[in-house]
C-alpha positions in Angstrom: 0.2 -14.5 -0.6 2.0 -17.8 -1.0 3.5 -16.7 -3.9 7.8 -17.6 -3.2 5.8 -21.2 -2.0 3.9 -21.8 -4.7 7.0 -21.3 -7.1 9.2 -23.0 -5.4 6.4 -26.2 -4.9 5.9 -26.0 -8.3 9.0 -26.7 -9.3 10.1 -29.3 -7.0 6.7 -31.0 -7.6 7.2 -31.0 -10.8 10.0 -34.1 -11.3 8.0 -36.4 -9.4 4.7 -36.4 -11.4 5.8 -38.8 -13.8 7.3 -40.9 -11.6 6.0 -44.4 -12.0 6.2 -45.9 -8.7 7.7 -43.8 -6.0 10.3 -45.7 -3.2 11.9 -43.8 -0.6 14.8 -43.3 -2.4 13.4 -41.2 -5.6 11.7 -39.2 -3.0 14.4 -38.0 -0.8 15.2 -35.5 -3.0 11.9 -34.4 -3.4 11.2 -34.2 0.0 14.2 -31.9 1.0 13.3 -29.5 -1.6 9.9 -29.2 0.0 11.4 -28.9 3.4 13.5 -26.0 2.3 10.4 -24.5 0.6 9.0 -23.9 4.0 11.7 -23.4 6.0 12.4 -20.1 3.5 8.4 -19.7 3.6 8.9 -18.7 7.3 7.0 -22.1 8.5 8.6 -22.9 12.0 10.7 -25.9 12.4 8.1 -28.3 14.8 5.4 -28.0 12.2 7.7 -28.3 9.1 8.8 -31.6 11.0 5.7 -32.9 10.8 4.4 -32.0 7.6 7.4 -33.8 6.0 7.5 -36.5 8.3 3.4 -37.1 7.5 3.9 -37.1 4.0 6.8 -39.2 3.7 4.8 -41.8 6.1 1.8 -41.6 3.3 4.2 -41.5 0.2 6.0 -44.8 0.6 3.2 -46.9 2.2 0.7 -49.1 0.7 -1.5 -45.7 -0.8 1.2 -45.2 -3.1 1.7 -48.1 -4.5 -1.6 -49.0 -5.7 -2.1 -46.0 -7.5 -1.7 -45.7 -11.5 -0.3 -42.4 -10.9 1.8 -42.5 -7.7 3.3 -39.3 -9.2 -0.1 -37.6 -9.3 -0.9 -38.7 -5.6 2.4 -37.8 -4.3 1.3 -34.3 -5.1 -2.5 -34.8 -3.6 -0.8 -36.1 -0.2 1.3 -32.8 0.0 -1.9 -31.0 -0.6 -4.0 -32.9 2.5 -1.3 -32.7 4.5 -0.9 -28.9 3.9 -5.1 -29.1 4.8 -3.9 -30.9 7.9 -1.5 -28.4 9.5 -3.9 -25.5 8.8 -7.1 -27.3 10.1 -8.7 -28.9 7.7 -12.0 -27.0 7.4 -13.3 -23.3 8.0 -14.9 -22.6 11.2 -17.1 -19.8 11.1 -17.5 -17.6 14.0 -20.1 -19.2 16.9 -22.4 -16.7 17.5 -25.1 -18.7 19.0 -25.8 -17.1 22.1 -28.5 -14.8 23.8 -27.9 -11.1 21.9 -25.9 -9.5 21.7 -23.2 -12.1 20.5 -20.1 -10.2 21.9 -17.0 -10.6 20.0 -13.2 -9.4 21.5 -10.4 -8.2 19.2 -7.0 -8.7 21.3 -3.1 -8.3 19.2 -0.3 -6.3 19.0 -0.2 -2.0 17.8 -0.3 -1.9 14.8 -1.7 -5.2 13.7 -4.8 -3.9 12.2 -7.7 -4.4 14.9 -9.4 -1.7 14.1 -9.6 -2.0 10.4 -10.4 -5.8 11.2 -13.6 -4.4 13.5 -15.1 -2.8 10.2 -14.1 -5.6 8.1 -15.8 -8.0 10.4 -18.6 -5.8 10.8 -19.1 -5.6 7.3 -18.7 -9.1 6.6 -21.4 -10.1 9.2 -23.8 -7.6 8.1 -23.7 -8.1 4.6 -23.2 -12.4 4.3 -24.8 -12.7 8.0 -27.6 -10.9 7.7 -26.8 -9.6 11.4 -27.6 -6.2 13.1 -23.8 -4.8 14.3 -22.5 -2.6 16.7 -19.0 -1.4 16.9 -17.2 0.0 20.3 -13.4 1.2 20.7 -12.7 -0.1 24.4 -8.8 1.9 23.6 -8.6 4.4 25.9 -4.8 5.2 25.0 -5.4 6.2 21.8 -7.7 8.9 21.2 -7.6 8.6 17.4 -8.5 4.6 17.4 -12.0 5.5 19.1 -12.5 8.2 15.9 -11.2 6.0 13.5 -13.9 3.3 14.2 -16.3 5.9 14.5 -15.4 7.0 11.2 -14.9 3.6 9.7 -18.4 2.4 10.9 -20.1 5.2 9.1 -18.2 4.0 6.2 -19.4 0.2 6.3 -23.1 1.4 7.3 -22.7 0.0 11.4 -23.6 1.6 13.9 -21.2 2.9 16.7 -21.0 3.3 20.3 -19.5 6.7 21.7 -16.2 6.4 24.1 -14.0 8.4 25.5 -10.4 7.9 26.7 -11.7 9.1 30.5 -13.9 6.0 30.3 -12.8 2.8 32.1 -12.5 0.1 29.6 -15.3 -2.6 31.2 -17.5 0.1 31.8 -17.5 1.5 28.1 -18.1 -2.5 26.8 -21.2 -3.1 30.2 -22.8 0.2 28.9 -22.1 -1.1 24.9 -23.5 -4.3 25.7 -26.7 -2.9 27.6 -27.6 -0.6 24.5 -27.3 -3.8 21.9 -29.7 -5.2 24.1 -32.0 -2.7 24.4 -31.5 -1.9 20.7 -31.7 -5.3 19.5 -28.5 -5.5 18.1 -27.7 -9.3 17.2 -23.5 -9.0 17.3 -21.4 -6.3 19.0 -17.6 -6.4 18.4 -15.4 -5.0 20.8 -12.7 -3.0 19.9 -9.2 -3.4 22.6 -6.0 -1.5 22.5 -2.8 -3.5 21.3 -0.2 -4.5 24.0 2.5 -6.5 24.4 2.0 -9.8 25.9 5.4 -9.2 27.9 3.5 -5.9 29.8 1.9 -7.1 32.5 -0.3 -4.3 33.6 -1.9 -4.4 30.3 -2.5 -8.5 29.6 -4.3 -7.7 33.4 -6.4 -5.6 32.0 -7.7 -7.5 29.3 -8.0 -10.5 31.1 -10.1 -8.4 33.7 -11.8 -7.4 30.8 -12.5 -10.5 29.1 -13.5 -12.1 32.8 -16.7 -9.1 32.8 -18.0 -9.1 29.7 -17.5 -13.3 28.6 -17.4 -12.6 24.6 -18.6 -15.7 22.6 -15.6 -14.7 20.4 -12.2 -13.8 21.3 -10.0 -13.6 18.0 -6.3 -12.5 17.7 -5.8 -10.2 15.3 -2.0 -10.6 13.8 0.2 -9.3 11.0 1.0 -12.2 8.1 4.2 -10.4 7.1 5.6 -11.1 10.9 5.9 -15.0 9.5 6.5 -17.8 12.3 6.4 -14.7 14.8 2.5 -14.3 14.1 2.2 -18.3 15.5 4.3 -17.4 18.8 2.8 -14.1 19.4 -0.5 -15.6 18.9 0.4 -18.6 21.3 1.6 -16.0 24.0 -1.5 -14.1 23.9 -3.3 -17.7 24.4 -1.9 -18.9 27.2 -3.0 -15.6 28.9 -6.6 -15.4 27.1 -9.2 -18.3 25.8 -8.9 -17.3 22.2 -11.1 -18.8 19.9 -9.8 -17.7 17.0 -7.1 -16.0 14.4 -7.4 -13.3 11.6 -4.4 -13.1 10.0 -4.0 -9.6 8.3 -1.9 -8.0 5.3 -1.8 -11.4 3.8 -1.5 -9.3 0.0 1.7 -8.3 1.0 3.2 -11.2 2.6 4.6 -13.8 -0.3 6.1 -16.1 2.2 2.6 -17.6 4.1 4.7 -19.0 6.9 2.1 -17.6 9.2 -0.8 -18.8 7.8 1.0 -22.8 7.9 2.6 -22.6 11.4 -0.7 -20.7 13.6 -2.9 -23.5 13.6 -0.3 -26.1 15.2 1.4 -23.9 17.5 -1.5 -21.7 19.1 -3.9 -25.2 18.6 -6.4 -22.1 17.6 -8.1 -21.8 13.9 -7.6 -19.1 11.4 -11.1 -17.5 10.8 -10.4 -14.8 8.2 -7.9 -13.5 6.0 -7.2 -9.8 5.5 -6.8 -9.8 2.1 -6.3 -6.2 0.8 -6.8 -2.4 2.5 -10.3 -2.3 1.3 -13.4 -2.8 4.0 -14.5 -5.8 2.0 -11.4 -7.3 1.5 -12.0 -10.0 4.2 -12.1 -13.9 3.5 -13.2 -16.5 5.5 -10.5 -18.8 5.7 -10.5 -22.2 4.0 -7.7 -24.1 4.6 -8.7 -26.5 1.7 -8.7 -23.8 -0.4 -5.6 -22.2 0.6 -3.8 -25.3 0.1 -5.4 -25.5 -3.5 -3.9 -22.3 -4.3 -0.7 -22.8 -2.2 -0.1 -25.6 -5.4 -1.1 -23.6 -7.9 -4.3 -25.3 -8.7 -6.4 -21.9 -7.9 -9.6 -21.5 -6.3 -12.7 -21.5 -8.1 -15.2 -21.7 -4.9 -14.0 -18.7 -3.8 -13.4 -17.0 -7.0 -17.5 -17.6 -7.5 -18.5 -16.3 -4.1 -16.5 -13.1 -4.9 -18.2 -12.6 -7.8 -21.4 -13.3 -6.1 -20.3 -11.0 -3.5 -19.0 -8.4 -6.2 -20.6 -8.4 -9.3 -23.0 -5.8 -9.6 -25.4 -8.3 -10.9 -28.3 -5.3 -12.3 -25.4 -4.6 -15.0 -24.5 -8.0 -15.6 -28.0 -8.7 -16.8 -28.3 -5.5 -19.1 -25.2 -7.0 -20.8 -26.5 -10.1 -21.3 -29.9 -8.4 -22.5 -27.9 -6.2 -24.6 -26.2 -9.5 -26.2 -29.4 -11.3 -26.8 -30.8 -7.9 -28.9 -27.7 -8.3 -30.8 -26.4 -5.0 -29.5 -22.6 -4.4 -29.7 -19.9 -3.8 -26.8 -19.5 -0.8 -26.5 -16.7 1.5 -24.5 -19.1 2.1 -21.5 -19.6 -1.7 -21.1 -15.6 -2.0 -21.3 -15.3 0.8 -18.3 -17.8 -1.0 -16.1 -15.6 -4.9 -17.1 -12.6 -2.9 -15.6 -14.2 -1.5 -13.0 -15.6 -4.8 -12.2 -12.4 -6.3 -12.2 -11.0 -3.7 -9.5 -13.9 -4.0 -7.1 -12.6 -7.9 -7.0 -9.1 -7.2 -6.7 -7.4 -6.7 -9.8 -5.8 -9.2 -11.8 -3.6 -10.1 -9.8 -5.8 -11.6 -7.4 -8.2 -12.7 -10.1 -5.3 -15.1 -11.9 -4.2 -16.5 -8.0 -8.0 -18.2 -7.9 -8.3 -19.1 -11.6 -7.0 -23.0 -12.2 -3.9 -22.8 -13.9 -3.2 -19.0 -14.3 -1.3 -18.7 -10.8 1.9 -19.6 -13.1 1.4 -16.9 -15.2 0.1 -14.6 -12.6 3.4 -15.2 -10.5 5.5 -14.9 -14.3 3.9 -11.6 -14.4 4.7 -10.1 -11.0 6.6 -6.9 -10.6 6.8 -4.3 -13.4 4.4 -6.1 -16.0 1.8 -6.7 -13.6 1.5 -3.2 -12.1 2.1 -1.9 -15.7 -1.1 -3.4 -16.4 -3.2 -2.6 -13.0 -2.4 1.2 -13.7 -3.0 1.1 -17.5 -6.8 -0.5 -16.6 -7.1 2.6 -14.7 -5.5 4.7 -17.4 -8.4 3.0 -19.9 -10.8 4.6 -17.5 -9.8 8.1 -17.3 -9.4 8.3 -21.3 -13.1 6.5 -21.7 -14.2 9.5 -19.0 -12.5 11.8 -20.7 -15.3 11.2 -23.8 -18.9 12.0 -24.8 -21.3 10.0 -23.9 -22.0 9.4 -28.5 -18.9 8.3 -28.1 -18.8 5.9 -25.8 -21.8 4.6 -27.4 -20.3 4.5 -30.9 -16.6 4.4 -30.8 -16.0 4.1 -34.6 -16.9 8.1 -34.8 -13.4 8.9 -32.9 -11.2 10.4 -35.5 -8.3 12.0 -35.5 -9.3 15.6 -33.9 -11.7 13.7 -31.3 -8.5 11.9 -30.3 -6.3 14.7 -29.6 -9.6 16.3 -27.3 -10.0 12.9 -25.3 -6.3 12.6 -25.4 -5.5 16.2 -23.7 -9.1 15.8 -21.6 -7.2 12.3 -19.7 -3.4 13.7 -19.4 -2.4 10.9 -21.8 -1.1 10.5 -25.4 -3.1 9.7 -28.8 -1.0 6.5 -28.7 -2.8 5.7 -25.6 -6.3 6.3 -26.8 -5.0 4.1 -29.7 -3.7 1.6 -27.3 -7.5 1.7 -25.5 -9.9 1.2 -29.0 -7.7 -1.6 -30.0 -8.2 -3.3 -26.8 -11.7 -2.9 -26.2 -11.8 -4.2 -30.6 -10.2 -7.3 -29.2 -12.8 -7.4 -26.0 -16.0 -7.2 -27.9 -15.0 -9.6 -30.7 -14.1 -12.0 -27.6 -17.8 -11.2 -25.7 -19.2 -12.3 -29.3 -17.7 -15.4 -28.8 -18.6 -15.4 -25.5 -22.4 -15.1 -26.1 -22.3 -17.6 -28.5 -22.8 -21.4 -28.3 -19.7 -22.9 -26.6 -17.8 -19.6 -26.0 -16.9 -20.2 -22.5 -13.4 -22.1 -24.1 -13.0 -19.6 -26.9 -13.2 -16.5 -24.6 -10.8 -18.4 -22.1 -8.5 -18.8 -25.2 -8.6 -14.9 -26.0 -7.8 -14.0 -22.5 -4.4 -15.2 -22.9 -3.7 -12.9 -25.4 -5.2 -9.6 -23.6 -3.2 -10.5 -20.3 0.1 -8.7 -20.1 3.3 -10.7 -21.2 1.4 -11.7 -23.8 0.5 -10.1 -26.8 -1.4 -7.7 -25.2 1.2 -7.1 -23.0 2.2 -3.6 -21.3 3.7 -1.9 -24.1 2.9 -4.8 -26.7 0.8 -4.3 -29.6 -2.8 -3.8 -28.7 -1.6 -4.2 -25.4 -1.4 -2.2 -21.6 0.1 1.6 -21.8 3.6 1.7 -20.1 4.2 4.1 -17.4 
């Protein structure tokens, strides 16, 4: 997400860093260029209006021109103004109420409710702590009540039986008197999507919302709509007392108009991000953050909680043991570092949180970066396709063991070639890390195992081609 802004921001930012005292005049330019960075972001017109007009209030006043850097503030304006226009600060669900805490899913077909529902679930029993039950109020589609059936199962929720014969109020009264009875602290309600322009059906839900009061009513809308996310989102509003926004399929939108032009336009805060098709990839939404990595500057708080979230922590520790002993890396400790790295979203959305490397990442998009997403799953089939001695001891693989693993994994001996090199360079750069004041020398020797560098896809030592 963000990624045509953040390139474009870059850029432009870029000549007025050095600038030694800012006037109105050196920052015209500057200023239009940003303008036309959101414009082709999607942002809508009213709230690109007064992002720029904010900024250039802040820029030529008084907080400028005391600084030492005006350059360097110029930039750190843009970034609390971007704050600004999406809200400032997260605001977490409010689910202080007598249980069960009913939350309402309202948007458009198609949008991804129902995959938000399990998401959410997932999300509040896991960092919540919270008892969930899930119910599919969609009586018109017979497949979106066995989908969330089948998608609680998955996330480990329970789920309340419908059926499309059922009357949606009285499938959410007879949901909410079972949470109670069962103790359930949170139930989220799943609705059908509708149009805000059909009548009949904006009745229903606001017939719907009147009997059952939900603590929570979010909007659930598609990123890669743009500016239409913020007016869809407003027209569902002025019909229903939403509370909140998730903004979904924000991995494949590069623009992030939505997520700047919601917040001003609906008055109503984005609570989460869908951030991938995975039931864990949800984010709470920081809008301190976002604008962090909007610039390019990352975003380590997040990247941390992911790994808290995502880091199976029991083989963490057995590496670090295994360290300590003076025990090597060997090729079972590289499958689980790749397989680590998936479970948080690849590299690509490792380098978008990582200070500095959302340059590179974006340098990278395209062939290079997907070259090198497939070839860390290519490094796992060819370490599976081995014994377990030689995982353990990978300087016994000669020639003939080669040729077996090779033929075992569908690839080629250069592959297998392409995979011991690699894991060479990974455990010489885990020595370092182990070591006193390896943190900078193992940051040092990442550079050189990302692709485009020298171990690029293709390059020596580096990522298979496909």
């Amino acid at each position: 997400m963000f990624e045509n802004l953040t390139d474009r921001l870059a850029k432009t930012l870029k000549s007025v860093t050095g600038q030694a005292k800012l006037t109105e005049d050196n920052i015209q330019g500057t200023l239009r260029e940003v303008r036309m960075a959101l414009l082709e972001a999607d942002v809508a017109l009213p709230v690109v209006k007064i992002f720029i007009s904010s900024v250039k209030e802040r820029a030529v006043g008084t907080e400028v021109s005391k600084s030492l850097s005006p350059g360097q503030v110029f930039v750190k304006i843009v970034q609390q103004e971007l704050e600004k226009v999406m809200g400032e600060a997260n605001e977490a669900l409010n689910l202080a109420a007598q249980p069960p805490a009913v939350v309402m899913m309202a948007g458009l077909q198609g949008a991804g409710k129902t995959t938000s529902v399990a998401k959410l679930s997932l999300f509040l029993r896991q960092r919540e702590k919270k008892k969930v039950l899930v119910v599919s109020a969609d009586v018109y589609r017979p497949a979106a009540i066995k989908q969330l059936e089948t998608l609680a199962a998955e996330v480990e929720v329970d789920f309340f039986p419908s059926s499309i014969e059922q009357k949606p109020i009285d499938i959410v009264n007879a949901a909410i008197n079972h949470a109670k009875v069962k103790h359930f602290d949170v139930l989220i309600v799943d609705t059908a999507g509708r149009l805000h322009v059909d009548t009949d059906m904006m009745d229903e839900i606001k017939a719907l919302h009147a009997a059952i009061n939900p603590v929570e009513t979010l909007f659930v809308v598609d990123a890669m709509t743009g500016q239409d996310a913020a007016n869809t989102a407003k027209a569902f509003n002025d019909v229903l007392p939403l509370t909140g926004v998730v903004l979904t399929k924000t991995d494949g939108d590069a623009r992030g108009g939505a997520a700047l032009s919601v917040r001003h336009i609906t008055g109503k805060p984005i609570k989460f991000l869908g951030v991938g098709e995975k039931v864990d990839a949800l984010e709470p939404f920081h809008p301190d953050r976002v604008a962090s990595r909007i610039l390019g500057m990352g975003d380590v708080l997040s990247l941390i909680e992911e790994v808290e979230q995502k880091v199976d922590k029991d083989k963490a520790e057995r590496l670090a043991k295994k360290f300590q002993k003076g025990k090597g890396f060997d090729l079972e400790d590289f499958r689980d570092q790749l397989q680590q790295m998936s479970n948080m979203g690849g590299m690509s959305s490792l380098m978008d949180k990582m200070p500095g490397m959302g340059q590179m990442g974006q340098a990278m998009q395209g062939a290079n970066l997907s070259n090198a997403e497939k070839g860390f799953k290519q490094f796992e089939s060819i370490i599976n396709s081995m014994t377990p001695h030689e995982r353990k001891r990978p300087d016994v693989i000669s020639g003939s063991r080669k040729k077996r693993i090779a033929m075992g994994s569908g690839t080629q001996i250069q592959d297998v070639n392409r995979l011991l090199k690699q894991h060479k360079q990974m455990a010489k750069m885990m020595k370092k890390f182990s070591s006193k004041g390896g943190m900078a020398k193992m940051m040092r020797g990442m550079k050189g195992m990302m692709p485009g560098g020298m171990g690029g896809p293709g390059g020596p030592g580096g990522f298979p081609r496909m």
